[in-house]
N, CA, C and O atoms as a GROMACS GRO file, in nm:
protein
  308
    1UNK      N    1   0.084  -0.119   0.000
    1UNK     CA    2   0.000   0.000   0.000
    1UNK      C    3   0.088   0.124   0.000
    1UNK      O    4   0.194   0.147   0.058
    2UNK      N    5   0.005   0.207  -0.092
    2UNK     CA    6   0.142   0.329  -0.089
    2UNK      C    7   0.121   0.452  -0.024
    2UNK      O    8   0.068   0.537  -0.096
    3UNK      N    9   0.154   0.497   0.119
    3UNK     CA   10   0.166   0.599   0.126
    3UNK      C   11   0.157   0.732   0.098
    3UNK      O   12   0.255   0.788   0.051
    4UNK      N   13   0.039   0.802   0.124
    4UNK     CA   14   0.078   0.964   0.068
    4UNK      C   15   0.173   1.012   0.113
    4UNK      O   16   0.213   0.936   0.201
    5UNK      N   17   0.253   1.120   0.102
    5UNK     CA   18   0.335   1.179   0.119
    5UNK      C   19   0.306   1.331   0.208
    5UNK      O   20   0.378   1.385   0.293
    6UNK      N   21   0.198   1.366   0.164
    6UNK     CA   22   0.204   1.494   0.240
    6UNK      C   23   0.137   1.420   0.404
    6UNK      O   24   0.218   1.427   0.497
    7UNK      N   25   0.033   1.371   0.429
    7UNK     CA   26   0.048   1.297   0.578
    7UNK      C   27   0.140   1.272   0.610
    7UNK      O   28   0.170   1.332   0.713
    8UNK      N   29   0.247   1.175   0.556
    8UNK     CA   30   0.372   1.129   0.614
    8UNK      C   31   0.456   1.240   0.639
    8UNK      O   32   0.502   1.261   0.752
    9UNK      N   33   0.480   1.309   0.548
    9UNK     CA   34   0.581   1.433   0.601
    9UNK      C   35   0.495   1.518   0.745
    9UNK      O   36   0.537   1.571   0.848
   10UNK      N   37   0.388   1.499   0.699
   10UNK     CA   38   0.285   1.644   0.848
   10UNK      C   39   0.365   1.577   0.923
   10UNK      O   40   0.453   1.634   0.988
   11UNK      N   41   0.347   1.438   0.928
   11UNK     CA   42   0.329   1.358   1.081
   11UNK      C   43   0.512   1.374   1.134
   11UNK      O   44   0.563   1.416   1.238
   12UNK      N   45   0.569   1.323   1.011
   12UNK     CA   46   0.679   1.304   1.109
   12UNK      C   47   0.796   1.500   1.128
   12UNK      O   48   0.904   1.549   1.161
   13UNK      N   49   0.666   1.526   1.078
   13UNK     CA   50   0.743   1.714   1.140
   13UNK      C   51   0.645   1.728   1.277
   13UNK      O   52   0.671   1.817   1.358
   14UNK      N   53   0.535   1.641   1.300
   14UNK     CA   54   0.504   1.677   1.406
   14UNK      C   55   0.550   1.581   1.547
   14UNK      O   56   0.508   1.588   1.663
   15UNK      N   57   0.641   1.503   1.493
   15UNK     CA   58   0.772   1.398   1.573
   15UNK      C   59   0.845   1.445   1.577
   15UNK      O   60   0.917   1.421   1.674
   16UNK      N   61   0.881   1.528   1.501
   16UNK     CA   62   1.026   1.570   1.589
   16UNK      C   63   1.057   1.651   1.678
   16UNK      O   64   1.166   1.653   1.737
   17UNK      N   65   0.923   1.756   1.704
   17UNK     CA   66   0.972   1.830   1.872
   17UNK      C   67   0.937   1.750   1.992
   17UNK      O   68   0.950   1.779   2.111
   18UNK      N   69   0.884   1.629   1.928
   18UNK     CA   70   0.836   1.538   2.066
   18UNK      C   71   0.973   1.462   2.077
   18UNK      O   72   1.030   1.444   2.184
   19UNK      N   73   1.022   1.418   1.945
   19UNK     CA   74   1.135   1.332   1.994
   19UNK      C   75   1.271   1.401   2.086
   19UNK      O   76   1.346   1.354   2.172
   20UNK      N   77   1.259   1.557   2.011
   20UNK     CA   78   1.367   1.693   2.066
   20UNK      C   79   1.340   1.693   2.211
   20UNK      O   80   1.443   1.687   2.278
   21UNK      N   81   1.216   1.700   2.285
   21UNK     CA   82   1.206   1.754   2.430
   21UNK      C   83   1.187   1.659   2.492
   21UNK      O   84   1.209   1.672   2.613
   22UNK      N   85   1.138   1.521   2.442
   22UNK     CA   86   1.143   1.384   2.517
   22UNK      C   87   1.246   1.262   2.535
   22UNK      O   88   1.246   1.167   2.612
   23UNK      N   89   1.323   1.297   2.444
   23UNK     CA   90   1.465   1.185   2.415
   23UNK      C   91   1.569   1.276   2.391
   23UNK      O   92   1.650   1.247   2.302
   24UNK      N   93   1.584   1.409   2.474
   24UNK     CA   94   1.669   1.484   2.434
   24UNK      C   95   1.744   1.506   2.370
   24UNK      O   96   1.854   1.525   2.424
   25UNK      N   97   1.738   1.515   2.246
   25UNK     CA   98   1.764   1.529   2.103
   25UNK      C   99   1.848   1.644   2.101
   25UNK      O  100   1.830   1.747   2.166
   26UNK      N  101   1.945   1.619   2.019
   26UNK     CA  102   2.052   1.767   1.969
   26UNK      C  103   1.994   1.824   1.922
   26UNK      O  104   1.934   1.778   1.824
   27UNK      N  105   1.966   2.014   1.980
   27UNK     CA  106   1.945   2.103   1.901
   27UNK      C  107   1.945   2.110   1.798
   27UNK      O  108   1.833   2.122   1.746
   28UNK      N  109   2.049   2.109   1.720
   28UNK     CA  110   2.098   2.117   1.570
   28UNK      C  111   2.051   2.034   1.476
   28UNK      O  112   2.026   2.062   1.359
   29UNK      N  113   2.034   1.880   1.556
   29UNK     CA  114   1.975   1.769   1.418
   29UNK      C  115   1.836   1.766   1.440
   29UNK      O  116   1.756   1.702   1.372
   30UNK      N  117   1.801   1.862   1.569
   30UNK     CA  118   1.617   1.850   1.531
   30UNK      C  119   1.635   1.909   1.424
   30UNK      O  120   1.610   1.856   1.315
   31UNK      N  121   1.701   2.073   1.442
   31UNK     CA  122   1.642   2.171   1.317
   31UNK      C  123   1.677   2.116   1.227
   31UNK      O  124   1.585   2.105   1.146
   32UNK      N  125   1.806   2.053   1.179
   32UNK     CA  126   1.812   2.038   1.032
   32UNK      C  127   1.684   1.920   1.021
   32UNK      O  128   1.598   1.967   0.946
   33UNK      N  129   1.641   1.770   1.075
   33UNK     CA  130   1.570   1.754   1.043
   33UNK      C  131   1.431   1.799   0.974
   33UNK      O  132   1.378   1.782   0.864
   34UNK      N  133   1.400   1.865   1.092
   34UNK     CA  134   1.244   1.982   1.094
   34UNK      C  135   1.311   2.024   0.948
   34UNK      O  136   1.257   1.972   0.851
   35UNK      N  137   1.420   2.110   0.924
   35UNK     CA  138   1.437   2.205   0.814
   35UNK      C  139   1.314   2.068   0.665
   35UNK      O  140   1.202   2.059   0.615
   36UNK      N  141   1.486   1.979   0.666
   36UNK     CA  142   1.474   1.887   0.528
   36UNK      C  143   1.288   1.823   0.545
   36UNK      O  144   1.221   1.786   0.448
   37UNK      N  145   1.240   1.825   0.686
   37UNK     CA  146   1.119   1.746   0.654
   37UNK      C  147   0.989   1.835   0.599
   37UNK      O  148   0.898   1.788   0.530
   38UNK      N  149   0.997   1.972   0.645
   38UNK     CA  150   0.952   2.090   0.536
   38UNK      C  151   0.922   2.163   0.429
   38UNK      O  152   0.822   2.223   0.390
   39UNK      N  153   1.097   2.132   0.366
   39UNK     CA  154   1.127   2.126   0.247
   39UNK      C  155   1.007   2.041   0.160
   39UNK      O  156   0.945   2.062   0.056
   40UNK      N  157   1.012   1.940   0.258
   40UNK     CA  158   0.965   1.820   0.119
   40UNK      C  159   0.806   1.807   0.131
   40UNK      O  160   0.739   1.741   0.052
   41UNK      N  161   0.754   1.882   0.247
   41UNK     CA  162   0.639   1.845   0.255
   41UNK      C  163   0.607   1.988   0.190
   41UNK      O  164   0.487   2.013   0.200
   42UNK      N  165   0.667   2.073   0.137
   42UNK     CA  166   0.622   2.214   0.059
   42UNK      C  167   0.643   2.147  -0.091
   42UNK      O  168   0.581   2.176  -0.194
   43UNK      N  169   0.729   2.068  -0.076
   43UNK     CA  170   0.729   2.040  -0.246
   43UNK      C  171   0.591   1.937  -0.277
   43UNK      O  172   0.514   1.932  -0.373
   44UNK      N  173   0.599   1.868  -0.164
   44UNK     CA  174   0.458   1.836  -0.191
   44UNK      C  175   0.351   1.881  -0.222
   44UNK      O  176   0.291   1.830  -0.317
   45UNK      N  177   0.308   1.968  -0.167
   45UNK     CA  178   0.182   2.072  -0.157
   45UNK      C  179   0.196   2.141  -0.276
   45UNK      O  180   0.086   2.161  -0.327
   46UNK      N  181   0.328   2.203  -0.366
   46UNK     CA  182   0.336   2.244  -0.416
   46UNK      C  183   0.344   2.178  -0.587
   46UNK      O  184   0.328   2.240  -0.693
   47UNK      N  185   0.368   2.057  -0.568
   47UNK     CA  186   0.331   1.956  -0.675
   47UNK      C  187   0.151   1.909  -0.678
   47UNK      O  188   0.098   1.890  -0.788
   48UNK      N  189   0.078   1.895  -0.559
   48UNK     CA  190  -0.061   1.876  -0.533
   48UNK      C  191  -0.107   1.972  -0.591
   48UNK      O  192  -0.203   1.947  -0.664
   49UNK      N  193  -0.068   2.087  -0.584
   49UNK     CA  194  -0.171   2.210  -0.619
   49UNK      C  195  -0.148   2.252  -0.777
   49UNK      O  196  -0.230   2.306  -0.851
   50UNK      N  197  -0.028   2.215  -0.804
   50UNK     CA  198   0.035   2.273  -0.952
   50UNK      C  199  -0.022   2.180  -1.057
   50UNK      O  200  -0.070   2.225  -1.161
   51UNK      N  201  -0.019   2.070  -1.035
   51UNK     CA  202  -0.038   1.928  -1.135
   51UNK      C  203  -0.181   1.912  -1.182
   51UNK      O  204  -0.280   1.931  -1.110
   52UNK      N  205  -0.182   1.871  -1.325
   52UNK     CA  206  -0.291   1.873  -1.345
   52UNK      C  207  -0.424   1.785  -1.316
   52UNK      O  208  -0.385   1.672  -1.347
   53UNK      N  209  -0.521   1.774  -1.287
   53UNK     CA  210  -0.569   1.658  -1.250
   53UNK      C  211  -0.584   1.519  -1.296
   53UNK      O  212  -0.621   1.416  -1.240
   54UNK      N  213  -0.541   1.548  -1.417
   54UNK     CA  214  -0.513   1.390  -1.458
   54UNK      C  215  -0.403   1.334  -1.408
   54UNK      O  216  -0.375   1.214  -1.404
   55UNK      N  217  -0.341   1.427  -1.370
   55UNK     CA  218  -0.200   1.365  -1.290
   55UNK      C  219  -0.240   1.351  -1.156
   55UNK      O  220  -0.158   1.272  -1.110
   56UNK      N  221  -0.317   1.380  -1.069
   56UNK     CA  222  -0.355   1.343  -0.942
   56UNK      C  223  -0.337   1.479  -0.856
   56UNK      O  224  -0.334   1.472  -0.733
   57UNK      N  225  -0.326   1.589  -0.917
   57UNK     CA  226  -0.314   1.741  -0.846
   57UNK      C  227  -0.459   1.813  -0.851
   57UNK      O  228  -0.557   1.747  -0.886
   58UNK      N  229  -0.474   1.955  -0.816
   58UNK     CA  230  -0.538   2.031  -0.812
   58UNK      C  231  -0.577   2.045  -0.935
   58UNK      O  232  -0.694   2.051  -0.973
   59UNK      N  233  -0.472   2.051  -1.007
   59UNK     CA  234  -0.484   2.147  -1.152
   59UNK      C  235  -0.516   2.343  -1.159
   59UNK      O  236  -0.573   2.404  -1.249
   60UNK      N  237  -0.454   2.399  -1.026
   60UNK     CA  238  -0.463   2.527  -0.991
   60UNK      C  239  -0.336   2.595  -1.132
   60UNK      O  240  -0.353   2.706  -1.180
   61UNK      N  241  -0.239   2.519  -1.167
   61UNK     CA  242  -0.132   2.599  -1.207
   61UNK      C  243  -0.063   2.658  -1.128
   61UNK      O  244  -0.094   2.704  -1.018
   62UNK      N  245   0.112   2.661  -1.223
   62UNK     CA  246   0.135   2.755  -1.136
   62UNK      C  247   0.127   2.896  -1.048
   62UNK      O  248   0.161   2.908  -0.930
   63UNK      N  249   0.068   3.007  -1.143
   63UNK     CA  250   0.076   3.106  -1.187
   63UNK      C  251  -0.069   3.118  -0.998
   63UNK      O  252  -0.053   3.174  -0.890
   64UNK      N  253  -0.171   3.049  -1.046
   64UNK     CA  254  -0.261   3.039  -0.883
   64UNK      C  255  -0.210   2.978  -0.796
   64UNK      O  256  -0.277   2.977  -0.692
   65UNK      N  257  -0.111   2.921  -0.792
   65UNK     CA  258  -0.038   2.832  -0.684
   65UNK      C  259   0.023   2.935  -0.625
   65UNK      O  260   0.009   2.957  -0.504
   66UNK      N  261   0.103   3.014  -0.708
   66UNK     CA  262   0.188   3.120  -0.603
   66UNK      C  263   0.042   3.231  -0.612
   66UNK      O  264   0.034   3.259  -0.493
   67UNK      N  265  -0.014   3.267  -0.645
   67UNK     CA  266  -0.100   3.395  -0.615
   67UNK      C  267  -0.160   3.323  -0.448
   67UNK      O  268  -0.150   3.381  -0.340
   68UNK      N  269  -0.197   3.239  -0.463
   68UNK     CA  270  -0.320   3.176  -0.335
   68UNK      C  271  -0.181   3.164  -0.229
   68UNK      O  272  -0.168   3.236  -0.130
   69UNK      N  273  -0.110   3.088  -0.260
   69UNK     CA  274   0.019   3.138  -0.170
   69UNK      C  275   0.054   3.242  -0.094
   69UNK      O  276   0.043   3.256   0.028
   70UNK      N  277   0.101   3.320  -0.180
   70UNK     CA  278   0.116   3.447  -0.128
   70UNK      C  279   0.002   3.539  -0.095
   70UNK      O  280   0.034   3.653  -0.061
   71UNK      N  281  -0.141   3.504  -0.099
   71UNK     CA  282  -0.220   3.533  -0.028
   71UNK      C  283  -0.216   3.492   0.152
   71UNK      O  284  -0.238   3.567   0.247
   72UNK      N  285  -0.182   3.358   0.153
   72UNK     CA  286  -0.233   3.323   0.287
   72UNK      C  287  -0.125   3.389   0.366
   72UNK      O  288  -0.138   3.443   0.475
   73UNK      N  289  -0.010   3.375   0.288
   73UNK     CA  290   0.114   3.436   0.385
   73UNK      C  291   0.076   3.547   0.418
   73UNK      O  292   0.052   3.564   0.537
   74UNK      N  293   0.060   3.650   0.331
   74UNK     CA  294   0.044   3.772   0.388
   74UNK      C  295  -0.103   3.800   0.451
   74UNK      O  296  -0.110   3.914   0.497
   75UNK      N  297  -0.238   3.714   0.466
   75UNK     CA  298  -0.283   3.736   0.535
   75UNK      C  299  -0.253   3.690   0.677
   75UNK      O  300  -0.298   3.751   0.774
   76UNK      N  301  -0.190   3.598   0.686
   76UNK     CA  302  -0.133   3.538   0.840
   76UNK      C  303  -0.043   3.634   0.883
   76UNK      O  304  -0.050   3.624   1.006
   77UNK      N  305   0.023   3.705   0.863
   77UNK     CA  306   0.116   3.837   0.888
   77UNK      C  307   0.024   3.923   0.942
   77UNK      O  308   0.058   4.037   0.975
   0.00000   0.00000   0.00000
């Protein structure tokens, strides 16, 4: 059975401040973890939303991918 990818990445970015403050984990390899597990769960989201739906995406494009983007950011600011 195959795995989605964007669950799997949520989940295990939401493991690693548990593993950081409960198994006292090095500063440094939480963040770089946290960093790389981010990375990939944005490329995710960002392949979901871009792709067309016959490919298994949104089919938003790019061009609404970054507009709706850079909407939420700057409304969360």
């Amino acid at each position: 059975m195959r795995v989605p990818s964007i669950p799997a990445n949520a989940t295990s970015i939401g493991v690693d401040p548990m593993v950081y403050y409960f198994l006292k984990m090095n500063a440094i390899l939480a963040f770089w973890i946290a960093y790389t597990l981010t990375r990939l769960l944005g490329a995710s989201l960002g392949d979901l939303l871009s792709q067309p739906m016959a490919s298994g995406g949104l089919g938003l494009g790019t061009p609404a991918r970054h507009f709706s983007w850079r909407s939420l950011v700057w409304s969360s600011i």
